[in-house]
N, CA, C, O and CB atoms as a CASP TS submission, in Angstrom:
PFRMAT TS
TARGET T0000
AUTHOR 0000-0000-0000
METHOD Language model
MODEL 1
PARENT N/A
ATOM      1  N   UNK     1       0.846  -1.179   0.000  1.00  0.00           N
ATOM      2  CA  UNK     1       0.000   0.000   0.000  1.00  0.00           C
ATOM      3  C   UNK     1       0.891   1.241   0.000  1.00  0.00           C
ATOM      4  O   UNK     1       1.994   1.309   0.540  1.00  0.00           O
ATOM      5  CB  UNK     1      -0.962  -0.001   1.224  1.00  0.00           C
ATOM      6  N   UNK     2       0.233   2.274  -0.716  1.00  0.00           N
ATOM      7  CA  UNK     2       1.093   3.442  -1.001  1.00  0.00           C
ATOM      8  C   UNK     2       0.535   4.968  -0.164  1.00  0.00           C
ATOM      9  O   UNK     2      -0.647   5.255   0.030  1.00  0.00           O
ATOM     10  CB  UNK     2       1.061   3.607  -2.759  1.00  0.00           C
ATOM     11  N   UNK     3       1.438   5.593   0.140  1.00  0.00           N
ATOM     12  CA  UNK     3       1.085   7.081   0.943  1.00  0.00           C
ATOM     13  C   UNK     3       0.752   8.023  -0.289  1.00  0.00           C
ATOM     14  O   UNK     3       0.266   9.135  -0.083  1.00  0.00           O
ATOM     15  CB  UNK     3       2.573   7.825   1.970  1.00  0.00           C
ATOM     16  N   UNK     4       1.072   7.478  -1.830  1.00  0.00           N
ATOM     17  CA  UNK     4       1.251   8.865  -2.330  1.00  0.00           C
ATOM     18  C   UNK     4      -0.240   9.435  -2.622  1.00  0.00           C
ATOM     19  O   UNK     4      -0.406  10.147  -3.613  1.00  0.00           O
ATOM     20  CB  UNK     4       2.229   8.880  -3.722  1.00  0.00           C
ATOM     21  N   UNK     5      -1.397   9.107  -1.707  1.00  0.00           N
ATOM     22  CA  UNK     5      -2.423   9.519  -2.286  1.00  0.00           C
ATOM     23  C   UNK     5      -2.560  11.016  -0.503  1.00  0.00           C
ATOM     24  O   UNK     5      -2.646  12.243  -0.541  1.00  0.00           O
ATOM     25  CB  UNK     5      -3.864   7.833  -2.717  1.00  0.00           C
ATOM     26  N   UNK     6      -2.518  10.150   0.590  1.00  0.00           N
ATOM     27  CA  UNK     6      -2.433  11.312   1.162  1.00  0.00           C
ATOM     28  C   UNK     6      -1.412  11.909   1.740  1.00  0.00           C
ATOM     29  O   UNK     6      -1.358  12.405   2.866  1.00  0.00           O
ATOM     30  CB  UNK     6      -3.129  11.337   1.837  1.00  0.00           C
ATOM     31  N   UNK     7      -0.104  11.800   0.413  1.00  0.00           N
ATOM     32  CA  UNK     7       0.827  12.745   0.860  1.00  0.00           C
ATOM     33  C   UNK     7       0.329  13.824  -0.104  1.00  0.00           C
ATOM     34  O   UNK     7       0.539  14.972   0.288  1.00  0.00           O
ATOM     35  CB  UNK     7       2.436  12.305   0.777  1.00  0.00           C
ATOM     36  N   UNK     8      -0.326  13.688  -1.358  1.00  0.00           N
ATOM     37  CA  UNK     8      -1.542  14.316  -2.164  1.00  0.00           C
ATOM     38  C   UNK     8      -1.877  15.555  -1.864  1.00  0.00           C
ATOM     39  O   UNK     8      -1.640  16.692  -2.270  1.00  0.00           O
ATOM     40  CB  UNK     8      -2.744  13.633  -2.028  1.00  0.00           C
ATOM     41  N   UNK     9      -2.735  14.819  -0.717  1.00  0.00           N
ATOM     42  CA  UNK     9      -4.154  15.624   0.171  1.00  0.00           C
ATOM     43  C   UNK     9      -3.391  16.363   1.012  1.00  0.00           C
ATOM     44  O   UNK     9      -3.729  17.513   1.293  1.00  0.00           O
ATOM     45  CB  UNK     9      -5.385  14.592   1.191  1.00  0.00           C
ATOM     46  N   UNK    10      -2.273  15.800   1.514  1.00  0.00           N
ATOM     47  CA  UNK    10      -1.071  16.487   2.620  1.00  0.00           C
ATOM     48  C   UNK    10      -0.978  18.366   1.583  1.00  0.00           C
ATOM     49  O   UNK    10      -1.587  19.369   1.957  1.00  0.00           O
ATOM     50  CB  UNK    10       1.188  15.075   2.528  1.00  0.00           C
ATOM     51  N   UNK    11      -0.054  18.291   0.315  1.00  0.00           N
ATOM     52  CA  UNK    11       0.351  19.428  -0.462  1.00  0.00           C
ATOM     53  C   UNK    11      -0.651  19.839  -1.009  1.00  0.00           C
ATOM     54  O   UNK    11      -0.412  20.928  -1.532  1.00  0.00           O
ATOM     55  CB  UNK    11       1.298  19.269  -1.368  1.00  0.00           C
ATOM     56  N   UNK    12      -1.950  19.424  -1.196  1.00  0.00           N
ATOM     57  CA  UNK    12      -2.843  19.911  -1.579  1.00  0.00           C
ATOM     58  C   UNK    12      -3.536  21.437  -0.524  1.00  0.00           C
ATOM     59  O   UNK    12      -3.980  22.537  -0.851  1.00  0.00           O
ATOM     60  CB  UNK    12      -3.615  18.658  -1.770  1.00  0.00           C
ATOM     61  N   UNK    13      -3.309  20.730   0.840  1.00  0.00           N
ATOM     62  CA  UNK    13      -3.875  21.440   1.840  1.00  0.00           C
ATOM     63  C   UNK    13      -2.838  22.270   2.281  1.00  0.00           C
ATOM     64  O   UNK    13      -3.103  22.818   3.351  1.00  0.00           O
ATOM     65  CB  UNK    13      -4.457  20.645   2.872  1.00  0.00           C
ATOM     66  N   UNK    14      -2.129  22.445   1.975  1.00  0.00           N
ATOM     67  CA  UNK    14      -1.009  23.242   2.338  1.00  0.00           C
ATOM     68  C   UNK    14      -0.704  24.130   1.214  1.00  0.00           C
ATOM     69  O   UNK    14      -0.050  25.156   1.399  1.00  0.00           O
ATOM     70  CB  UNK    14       0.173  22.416   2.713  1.00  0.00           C
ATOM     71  N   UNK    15      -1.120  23.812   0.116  1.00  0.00           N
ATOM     72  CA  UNK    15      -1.023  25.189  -1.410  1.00  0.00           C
ATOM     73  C   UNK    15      -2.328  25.964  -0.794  1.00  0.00           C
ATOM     74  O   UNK    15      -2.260  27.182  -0.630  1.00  0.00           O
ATOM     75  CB  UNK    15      -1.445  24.428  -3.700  1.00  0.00           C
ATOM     76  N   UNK    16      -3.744  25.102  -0.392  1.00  0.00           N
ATOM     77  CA  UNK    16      -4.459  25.734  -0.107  1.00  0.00           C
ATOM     78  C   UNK    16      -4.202  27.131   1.008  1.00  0.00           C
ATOM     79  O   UNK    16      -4.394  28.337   0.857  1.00  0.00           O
ATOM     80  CB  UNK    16      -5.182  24.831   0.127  1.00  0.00           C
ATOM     81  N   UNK    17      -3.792  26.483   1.920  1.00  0.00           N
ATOM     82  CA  UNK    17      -3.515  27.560   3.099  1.00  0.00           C
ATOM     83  C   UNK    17      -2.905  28.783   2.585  1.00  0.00           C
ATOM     84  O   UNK    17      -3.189  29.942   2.886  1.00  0.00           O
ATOM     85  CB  UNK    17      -2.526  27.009   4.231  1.00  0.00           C
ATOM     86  N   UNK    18      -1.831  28.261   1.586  1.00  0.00           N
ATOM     87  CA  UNK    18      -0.656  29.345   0.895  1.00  0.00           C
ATOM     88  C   UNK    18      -1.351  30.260   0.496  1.00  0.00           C
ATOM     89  O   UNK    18      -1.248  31.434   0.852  1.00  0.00           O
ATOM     90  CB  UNK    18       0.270  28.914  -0.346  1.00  0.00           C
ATOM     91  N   UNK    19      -2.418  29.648  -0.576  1.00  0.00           N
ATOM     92  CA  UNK    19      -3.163  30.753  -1.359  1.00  0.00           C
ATOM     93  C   UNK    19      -4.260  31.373  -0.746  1.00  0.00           C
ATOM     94  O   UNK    19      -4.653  32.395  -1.310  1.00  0.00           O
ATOM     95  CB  UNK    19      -3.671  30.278  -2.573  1.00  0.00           C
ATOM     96  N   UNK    20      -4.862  31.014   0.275  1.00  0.00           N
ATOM     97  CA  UNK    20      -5.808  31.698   1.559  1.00  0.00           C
ATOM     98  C   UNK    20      -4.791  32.700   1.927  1.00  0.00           C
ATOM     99  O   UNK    20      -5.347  33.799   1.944  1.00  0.00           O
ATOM    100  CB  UNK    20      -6.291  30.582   3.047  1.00  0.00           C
ATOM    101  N   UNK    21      -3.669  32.788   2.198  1.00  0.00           N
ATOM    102  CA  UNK    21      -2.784  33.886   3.309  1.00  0.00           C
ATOM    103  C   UNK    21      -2.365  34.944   2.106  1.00  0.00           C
ATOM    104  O   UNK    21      -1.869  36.047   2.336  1.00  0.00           O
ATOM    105  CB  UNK    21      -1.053  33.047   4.314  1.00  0.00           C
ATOM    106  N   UNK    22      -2.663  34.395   0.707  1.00  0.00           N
ATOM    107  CA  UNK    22      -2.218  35.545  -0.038  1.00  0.00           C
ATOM    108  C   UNK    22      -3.171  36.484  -0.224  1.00  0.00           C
ATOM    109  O   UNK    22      -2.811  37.660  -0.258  1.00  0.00           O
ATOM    110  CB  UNK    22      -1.733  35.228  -1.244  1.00  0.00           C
ATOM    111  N   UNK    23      -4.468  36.172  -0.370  1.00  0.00           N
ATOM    112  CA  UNK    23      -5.353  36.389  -0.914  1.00  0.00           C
ATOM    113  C   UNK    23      -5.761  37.346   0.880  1.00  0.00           C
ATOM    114  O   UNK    23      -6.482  38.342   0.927  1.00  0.00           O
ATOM    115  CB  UNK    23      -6.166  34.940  -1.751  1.00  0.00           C
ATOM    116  N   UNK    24      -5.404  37.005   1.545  1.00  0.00           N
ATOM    117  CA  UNK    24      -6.253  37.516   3.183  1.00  0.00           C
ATOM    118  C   UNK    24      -4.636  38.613   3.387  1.00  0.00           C
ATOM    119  O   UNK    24      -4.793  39.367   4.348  1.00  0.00           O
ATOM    120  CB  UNK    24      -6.623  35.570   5.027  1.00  0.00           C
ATOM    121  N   UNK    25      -3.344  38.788   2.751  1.00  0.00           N
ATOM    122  CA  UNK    25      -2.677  39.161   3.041  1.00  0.00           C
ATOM    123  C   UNK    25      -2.748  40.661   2.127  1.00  0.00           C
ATOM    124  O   UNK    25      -2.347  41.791   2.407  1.00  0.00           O
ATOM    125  CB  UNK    25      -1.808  38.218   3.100  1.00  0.00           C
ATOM    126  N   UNK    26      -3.445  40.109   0.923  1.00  0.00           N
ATOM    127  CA  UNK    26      -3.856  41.507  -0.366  1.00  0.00           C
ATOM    128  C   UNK    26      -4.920  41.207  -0.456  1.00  0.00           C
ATOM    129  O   UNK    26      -5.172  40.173  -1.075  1.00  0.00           O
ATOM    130  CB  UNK    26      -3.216  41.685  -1.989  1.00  0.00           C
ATOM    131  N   UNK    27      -6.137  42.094   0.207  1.00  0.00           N
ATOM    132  CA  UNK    27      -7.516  41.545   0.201  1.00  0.00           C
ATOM    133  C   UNK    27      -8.386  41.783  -1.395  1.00  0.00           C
ATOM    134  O   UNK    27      -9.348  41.216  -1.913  1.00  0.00           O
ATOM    135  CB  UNK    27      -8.341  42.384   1.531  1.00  0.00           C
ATOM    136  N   UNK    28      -7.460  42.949  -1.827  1.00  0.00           N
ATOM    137  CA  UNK    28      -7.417  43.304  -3.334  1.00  0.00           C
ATOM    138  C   UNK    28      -7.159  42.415  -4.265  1.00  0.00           C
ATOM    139  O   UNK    28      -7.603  42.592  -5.399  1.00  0.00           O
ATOM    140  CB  UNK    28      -6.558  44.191  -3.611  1.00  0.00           C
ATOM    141  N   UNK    29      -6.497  41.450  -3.993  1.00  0.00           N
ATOM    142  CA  UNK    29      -5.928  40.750  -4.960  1.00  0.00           C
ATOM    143  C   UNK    29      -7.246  40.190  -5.938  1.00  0.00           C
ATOM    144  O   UNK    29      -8.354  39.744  -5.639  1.00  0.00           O
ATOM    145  CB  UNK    29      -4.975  39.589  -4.258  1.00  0.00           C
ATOM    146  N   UNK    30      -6.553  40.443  -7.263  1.00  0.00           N
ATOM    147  CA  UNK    30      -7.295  39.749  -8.441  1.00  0.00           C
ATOM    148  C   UNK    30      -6.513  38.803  -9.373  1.00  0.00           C
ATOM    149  O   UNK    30      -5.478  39.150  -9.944  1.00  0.00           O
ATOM    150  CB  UNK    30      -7.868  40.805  -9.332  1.00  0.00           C
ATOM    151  N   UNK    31      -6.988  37.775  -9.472  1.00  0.00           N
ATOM    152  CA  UNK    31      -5.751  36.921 -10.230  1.00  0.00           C
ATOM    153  C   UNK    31      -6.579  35.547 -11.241  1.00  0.00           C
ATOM    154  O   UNK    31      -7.161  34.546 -10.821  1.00  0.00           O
ATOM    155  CB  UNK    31      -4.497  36.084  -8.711  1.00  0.00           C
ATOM    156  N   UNK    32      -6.393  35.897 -12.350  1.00  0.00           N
ATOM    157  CA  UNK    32      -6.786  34.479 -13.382  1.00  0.00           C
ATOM    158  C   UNK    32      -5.844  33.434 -12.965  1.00  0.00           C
ATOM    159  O   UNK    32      -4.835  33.550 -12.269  1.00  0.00           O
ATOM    160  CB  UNK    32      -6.546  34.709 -15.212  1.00  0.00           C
ATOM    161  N   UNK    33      -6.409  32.277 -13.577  1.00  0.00           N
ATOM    162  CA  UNK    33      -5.662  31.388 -12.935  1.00  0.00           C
ATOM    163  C   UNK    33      -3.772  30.784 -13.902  1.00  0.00           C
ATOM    164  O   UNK    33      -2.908  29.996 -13.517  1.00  0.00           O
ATOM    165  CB  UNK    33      -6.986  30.082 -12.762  1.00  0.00           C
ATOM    166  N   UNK    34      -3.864  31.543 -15.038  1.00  0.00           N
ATOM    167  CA  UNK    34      -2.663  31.540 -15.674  1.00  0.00           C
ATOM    168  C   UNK    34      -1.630  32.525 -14.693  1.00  0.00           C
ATOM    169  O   UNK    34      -0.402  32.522 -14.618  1.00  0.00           O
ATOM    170  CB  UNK    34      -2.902  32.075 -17.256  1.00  0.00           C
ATOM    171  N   UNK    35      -2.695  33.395 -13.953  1.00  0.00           N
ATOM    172  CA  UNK    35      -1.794  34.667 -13.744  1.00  0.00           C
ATOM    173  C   UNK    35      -0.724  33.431 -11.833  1.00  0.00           C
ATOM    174  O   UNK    35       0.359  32.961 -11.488  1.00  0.00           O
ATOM    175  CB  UNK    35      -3.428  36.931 -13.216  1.00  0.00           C
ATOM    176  N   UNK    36      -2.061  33.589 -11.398  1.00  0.00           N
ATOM    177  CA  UNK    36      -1.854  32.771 -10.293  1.00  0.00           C
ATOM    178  C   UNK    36      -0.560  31.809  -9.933  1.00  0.00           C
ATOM    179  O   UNK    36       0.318  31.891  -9.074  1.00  0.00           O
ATOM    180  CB  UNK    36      -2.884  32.037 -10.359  1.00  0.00           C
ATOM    181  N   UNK    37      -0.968  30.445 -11.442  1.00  0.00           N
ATOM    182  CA  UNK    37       0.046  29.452 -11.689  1.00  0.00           C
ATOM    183  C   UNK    37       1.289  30.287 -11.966  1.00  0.00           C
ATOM    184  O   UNK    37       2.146  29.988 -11.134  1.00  0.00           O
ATOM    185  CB  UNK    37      -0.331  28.452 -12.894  1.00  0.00           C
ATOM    186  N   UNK    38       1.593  30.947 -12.567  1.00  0.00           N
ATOM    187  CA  UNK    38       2.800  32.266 -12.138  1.00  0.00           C
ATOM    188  C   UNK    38       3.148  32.428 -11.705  1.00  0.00           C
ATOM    189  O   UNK    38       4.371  32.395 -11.848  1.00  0.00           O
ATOM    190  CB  UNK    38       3.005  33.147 -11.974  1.00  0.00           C
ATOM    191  N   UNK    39       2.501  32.874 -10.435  1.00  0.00           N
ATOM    192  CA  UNK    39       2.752  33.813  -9.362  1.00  0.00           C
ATOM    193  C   UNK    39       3.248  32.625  -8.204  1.00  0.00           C
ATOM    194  O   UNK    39       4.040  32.797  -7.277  1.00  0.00           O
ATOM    195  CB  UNK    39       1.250  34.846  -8.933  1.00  0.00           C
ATOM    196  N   UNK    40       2.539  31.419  -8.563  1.00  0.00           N
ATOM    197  CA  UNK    40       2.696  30.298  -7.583  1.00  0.00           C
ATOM    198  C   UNK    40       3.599  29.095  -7.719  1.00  0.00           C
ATOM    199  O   UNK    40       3.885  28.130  -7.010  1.00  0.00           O
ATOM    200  CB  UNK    40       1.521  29.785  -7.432  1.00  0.00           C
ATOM    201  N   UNK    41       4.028  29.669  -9.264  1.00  0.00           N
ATOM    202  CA  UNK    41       4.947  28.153  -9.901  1.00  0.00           C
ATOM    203  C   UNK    41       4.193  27.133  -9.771  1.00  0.00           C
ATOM    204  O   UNK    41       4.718  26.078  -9.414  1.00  0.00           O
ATOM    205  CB  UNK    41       6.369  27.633  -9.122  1.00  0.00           C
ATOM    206  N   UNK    42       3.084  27.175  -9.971  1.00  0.00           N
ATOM    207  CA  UNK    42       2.255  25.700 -10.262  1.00  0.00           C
ATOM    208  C   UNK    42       1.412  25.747 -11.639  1.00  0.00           C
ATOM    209  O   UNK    42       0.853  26.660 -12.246  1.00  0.00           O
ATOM    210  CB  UNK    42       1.049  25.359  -8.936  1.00  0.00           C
ATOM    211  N   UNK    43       1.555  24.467 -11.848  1.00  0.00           N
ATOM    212  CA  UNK    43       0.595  23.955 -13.014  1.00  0.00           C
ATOM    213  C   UNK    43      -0.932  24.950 -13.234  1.00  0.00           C
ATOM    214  O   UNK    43      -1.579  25.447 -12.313  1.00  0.00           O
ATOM    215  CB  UNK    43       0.135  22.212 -12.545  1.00  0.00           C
ATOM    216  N   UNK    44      -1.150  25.018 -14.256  1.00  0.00           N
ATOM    217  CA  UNK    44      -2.882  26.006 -14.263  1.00  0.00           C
ATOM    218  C   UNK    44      -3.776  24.950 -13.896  1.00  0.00           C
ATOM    219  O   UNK    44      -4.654  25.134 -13.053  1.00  0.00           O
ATOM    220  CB  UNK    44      -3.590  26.764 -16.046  1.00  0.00           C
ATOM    221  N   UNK    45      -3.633  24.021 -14.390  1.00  0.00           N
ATOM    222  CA  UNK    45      -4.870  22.800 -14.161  1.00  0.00           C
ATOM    223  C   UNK    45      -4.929  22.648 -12.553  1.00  0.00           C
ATOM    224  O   UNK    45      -6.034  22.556 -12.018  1.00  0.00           O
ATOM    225  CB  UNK    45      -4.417  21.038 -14.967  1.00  0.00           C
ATOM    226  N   UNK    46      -3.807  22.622 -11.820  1.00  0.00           N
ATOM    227  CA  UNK    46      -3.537  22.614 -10.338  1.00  0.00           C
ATOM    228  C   UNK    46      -3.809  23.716  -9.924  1.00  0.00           C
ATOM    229  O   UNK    46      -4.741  23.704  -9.120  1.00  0.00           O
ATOM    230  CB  UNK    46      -2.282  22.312  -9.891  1.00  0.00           C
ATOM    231  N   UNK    47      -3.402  24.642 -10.126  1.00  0.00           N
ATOM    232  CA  UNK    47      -4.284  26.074  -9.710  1.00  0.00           C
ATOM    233  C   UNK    47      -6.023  26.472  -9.797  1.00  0.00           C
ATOM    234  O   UNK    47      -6.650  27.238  -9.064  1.00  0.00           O
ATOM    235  CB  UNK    47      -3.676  27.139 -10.674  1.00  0.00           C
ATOM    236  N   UNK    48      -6.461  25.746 -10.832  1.00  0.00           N
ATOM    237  CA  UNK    48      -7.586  26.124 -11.039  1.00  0.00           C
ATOM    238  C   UNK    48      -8.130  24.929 -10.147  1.00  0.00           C
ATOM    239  O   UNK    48      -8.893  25.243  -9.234  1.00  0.00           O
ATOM    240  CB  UNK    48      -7.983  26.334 -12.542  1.00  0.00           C
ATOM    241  N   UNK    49      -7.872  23.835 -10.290  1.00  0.00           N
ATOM    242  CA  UNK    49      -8.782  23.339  -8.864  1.00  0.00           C
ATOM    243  C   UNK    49      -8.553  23.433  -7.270  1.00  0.00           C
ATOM    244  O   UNK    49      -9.293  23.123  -6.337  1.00  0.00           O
ATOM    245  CB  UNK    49      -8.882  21.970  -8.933  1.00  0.00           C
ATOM    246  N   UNK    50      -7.249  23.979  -7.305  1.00  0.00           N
ATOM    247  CA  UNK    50      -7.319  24.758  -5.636  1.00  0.00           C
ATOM    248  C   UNK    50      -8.635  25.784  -5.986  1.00  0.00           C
ATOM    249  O   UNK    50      -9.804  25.644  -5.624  1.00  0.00           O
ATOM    250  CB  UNK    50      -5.490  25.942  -5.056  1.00  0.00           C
ATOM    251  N   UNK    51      -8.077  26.787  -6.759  1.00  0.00           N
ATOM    252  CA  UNK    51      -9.165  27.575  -6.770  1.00  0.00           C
ATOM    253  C   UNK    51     -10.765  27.739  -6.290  1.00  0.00           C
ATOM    254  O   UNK    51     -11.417  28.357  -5.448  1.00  0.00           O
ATOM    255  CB  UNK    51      -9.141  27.620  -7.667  1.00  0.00           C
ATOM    256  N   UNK    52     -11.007  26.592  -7.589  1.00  0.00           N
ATOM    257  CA  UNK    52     -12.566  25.892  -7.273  1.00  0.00           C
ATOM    258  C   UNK    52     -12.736  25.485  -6.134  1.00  0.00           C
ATOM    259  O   UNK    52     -13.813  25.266  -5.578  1.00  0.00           O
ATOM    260  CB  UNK    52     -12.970  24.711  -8.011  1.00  0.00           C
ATOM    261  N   UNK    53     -11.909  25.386  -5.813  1.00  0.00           N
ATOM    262  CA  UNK    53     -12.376  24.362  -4.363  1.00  0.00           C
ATOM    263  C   UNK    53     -12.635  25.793  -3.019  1.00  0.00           C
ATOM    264  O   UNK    53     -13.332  25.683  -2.011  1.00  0.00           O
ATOM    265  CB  UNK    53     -10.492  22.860  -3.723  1.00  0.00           C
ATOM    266  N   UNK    54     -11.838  27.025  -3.442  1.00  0.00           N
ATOM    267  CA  UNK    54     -12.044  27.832  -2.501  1.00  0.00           C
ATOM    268  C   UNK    54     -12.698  28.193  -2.691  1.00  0.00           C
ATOM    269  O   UNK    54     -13.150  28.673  -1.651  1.00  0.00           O
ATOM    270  CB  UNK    54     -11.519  28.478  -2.127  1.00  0.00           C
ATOM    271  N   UNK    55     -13.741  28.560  -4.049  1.00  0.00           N
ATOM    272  CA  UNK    55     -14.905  29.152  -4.657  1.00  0.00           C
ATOM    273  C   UNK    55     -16.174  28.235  -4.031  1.00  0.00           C
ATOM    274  O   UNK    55     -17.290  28.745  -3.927  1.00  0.00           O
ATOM    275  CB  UNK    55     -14.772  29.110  -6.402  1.00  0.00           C
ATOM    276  N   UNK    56     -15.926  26.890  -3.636  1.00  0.00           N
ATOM    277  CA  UNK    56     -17.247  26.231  -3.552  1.00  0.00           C
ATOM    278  C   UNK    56     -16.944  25.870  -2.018  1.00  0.00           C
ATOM    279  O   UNK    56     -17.622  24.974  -1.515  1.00  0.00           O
ATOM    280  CB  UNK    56     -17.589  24.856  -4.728  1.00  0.00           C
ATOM    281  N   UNK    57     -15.816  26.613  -1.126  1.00  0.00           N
ATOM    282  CA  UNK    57     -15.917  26.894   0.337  1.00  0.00           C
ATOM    283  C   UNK    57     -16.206  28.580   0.550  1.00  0.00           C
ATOM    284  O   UNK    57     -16.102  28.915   1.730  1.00  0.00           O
ATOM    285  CB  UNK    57     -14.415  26.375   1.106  1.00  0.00           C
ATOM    286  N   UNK    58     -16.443  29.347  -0.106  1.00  0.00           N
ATOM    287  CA  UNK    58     -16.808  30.537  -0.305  1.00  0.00           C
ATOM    288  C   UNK    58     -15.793  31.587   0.189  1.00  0.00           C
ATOM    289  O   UNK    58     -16.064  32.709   0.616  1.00  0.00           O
ATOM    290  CB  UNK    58     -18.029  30.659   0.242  1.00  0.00           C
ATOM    291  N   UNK    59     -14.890  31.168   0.089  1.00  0.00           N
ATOM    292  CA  UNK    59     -13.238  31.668   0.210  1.00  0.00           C
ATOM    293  C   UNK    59     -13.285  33.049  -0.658  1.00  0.00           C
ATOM    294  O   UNK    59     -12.969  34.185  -0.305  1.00  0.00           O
ATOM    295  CB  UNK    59     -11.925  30.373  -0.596  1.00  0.00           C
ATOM    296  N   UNK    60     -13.657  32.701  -1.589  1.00  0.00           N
ATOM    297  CA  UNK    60     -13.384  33.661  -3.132  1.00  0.00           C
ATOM    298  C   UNK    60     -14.456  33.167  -3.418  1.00  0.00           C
ATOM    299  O   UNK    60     -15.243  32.328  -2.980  1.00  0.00           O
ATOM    300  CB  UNK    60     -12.046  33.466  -4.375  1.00  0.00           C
ATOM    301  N   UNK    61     -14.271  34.283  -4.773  1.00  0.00           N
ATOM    302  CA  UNK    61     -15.636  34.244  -5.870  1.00  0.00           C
ATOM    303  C   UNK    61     -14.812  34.459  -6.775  1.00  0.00           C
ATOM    304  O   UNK    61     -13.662  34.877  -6.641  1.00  0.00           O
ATOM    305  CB  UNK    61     -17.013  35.353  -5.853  1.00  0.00           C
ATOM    306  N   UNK    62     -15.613  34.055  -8.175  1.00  0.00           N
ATOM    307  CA  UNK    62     -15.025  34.286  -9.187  1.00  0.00           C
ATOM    308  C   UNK    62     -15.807  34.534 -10.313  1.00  0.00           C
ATOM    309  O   UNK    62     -16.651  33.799 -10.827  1.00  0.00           O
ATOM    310  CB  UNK    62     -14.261  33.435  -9.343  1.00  0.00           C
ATOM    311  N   UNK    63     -15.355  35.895 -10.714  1.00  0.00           N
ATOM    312  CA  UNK    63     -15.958  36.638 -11.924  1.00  0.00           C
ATOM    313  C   UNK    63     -16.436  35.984 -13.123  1.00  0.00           C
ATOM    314  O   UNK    63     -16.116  34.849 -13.479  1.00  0.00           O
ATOM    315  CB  UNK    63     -15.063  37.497 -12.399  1.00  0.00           C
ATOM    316  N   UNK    64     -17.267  36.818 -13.758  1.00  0.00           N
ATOM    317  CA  UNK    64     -17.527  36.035 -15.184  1.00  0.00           C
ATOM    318  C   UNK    64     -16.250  36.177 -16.092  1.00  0.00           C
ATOM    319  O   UNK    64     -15.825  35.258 -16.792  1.00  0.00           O
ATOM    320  CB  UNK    64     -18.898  36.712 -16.063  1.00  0.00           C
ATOM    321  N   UNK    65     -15.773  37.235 -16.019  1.00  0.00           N
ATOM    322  CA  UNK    65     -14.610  37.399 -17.030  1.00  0.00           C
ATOM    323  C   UNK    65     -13.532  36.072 -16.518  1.00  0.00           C
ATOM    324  O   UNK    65     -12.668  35.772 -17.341  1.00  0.00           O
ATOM    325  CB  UNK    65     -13.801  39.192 -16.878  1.00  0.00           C
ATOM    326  N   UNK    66     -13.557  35.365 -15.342  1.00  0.00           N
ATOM    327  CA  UNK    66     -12.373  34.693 -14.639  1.00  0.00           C
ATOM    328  C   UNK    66     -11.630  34.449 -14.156  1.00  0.00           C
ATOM    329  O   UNK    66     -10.931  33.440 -14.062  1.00  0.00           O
ATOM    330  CB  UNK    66     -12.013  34.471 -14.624  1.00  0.00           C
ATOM    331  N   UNK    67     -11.679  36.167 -13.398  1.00  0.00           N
ATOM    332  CA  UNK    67     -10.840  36.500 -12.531  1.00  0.00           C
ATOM    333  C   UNK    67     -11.198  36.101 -10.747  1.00  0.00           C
ATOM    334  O   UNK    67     -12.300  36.294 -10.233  1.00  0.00           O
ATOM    335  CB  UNK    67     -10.718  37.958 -12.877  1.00  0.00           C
ATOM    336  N   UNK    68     -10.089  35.569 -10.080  1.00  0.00           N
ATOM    337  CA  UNK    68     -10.882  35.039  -9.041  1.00  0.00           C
ATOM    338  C   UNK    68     -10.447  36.125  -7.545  1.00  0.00           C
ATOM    339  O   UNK    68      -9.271  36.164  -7.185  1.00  0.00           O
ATOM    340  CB  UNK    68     -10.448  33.195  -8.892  1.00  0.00           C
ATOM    341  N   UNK    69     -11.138  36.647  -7.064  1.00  0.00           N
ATOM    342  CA  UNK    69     -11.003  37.482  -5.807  1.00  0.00           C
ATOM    343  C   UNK    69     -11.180  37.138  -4.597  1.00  0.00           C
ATOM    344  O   UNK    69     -11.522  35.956  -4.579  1.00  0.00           O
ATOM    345  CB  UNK    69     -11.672  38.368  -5.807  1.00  0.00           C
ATOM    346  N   UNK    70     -11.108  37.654  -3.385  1.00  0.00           N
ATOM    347  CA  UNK    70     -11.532  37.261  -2.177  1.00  0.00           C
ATOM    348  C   UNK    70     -13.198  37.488  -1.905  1.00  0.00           C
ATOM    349  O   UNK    70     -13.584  38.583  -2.311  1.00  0.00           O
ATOM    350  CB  UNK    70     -10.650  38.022  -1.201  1.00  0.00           C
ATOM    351  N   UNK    71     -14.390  36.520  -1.201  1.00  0.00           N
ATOM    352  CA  UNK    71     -15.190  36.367  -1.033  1.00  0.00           C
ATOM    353  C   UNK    71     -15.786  37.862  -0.189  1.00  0.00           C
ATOM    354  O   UNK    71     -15.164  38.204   0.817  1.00  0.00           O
ATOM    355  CB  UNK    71     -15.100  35.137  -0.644  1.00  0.00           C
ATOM    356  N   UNK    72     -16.854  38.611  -0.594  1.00  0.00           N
ATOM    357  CA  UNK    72     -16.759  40.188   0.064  1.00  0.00           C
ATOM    358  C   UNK    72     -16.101  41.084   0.202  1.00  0.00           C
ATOM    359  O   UNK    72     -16.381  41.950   1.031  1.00  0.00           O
ATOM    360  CB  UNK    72     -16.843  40.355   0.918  1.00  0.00           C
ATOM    361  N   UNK    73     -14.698  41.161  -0.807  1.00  0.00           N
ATOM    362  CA  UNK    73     -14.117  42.174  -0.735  1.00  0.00           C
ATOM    363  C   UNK    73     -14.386  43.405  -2.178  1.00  0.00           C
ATOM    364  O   UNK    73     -13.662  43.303  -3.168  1.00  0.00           O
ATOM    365  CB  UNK    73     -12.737  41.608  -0.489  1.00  0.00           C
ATOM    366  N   UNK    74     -15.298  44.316  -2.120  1.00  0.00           N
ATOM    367  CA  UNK    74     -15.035  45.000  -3.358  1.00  0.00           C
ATOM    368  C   UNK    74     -14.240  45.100  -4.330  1.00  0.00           C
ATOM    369  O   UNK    74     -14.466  45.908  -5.231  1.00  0.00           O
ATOM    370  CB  UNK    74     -15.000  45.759  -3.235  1.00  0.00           C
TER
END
C-alpha cells in the first residue's frame, strides 16, 4: 500500500492555506488562474482546482470574465 495519495491531500492542503494567506494578506488581490500558476509556480490545471475548491468553500468568488477574488471584498 502506497502514501502517495495522502501525501496528495497532505500538499494539496497546504497550497491551499498558501493561497488563503495571499489572498487575506492583499484583500485586493485579483488573479486568473494563468496569472496565479505564475505567481505560484504551479501547473494552471492545479491552480484552477485549488481555486474551485475555494470558490465552492466561499473563500473567493469568481468573476464572469475569470478573474478570481476574495469572497466580500469589493
Amino acid at each position: 500500500m502506497t502514501d502517495a495519495p495522502a501525501h496528495r491531500i497532505d500538499t494539496h492542503d497546504a497550497l491551499l492555506h498558501r493561497i488563503r494567506g495571499e489572498f487575506v494578506e492583499m484583500p485586493g488581490l485579483l488573479l486568473t488562474p494563468p496569472q496565479a500558476a505564475r505567481l505560484w509556480h504551479l501547473d494552471v490545471h492545479l491552480v484552477t482546482s485549488l481555486l474551485g475548491r475555494l470558490v465552492e468553500s466561499r473563500f473567493l468568488d469568481r468573476r464572469p470574465n475569470g478573474v478570481y477574488r476574495r469572497a466580500g471584498v469589493p
